[in-house]
C-alpha positions in Angstrom: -72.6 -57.1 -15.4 -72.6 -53.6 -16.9 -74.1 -52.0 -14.2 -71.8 -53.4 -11.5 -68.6 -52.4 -14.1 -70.2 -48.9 -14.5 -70.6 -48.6 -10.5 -66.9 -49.6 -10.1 -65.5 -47.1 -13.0 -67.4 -44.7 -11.1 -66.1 -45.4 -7.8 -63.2 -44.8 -9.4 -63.3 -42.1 -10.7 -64.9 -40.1 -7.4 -62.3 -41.2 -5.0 -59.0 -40.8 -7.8 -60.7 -37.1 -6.6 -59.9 -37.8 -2.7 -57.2 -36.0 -1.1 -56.3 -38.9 0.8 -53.9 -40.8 -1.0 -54.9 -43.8 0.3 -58.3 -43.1 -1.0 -56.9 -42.9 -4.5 -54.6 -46.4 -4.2 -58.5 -47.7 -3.5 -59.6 -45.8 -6.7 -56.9 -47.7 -8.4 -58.3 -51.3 -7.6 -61.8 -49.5 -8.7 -60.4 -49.5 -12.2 -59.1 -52.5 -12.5 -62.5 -54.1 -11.2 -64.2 -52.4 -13.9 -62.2 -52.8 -16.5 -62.5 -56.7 -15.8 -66.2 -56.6 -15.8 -66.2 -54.3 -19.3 -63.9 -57.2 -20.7 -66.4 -59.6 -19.8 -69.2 -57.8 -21.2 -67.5 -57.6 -24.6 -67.1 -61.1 -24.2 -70.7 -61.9 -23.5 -71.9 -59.5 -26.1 -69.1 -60.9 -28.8 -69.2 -64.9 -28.1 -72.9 -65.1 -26.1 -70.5 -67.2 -23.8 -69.4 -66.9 -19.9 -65.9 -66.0 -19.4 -65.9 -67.5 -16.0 -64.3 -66.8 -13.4 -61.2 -65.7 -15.3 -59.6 -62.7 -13.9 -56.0 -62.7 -16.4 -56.7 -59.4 -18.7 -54.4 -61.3 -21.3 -56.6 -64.0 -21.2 -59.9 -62.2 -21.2 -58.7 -59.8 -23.7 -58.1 -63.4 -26.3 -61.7 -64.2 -25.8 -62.7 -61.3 -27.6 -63.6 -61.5 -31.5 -60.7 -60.1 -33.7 -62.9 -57.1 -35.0 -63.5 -55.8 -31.1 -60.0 -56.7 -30.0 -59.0 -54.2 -33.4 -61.0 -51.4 -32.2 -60.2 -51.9 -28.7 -56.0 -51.5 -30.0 -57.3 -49.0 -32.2 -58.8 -46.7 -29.6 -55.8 -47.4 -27.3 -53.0 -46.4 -30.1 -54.9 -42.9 -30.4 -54.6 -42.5 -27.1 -51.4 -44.4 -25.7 -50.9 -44.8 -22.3 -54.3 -43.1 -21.6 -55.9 -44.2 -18.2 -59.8 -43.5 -18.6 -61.3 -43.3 -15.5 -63.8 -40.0 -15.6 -67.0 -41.7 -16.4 -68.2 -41.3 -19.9 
């Protein structure tokens, strides 16, 4: 599930690099992929349970322990409104 997230931040973050726009609305969809898949991961790693097929970030996001959903806020308030695509 990692891998496939990582492959779609990725994704991402090459084509929000294409000079075609509509290469970079497809980078956009990229992100949000991956960023469904990292929630799931946190939830796998924080509850050892299957989110599902969920796909409501809301919802995903309230399956997470209180301690990761902290540092997940936590990371977000020092950098508000941040959207992360390059690839760490």
């Amino acid at each position: 599930m990692f891998v496939v997230a990582d492959r779609f931040h990725r994704a991402a973050n090459y084509l929000s690099q294409a000079p075609d726009p509509h290469l970079q609305l497809v980078s956009i969809a990229n992100i949000a992929f991956a960023m469904e898949m990292y929630f799931k991961c946190l939830i796998v790693l924080d509850t050892g349970k299957d989110p599902d097929w969920k796909h409501d970030y809301v919802e995903l996001f309230s399956l997470l322990s209180p301690e990761t959903q902290k540092r997940i806020k936590d990371c977000y308030n020092k950098h508000p409104g941040a959207i992360m695509v390059k690839h760490m």
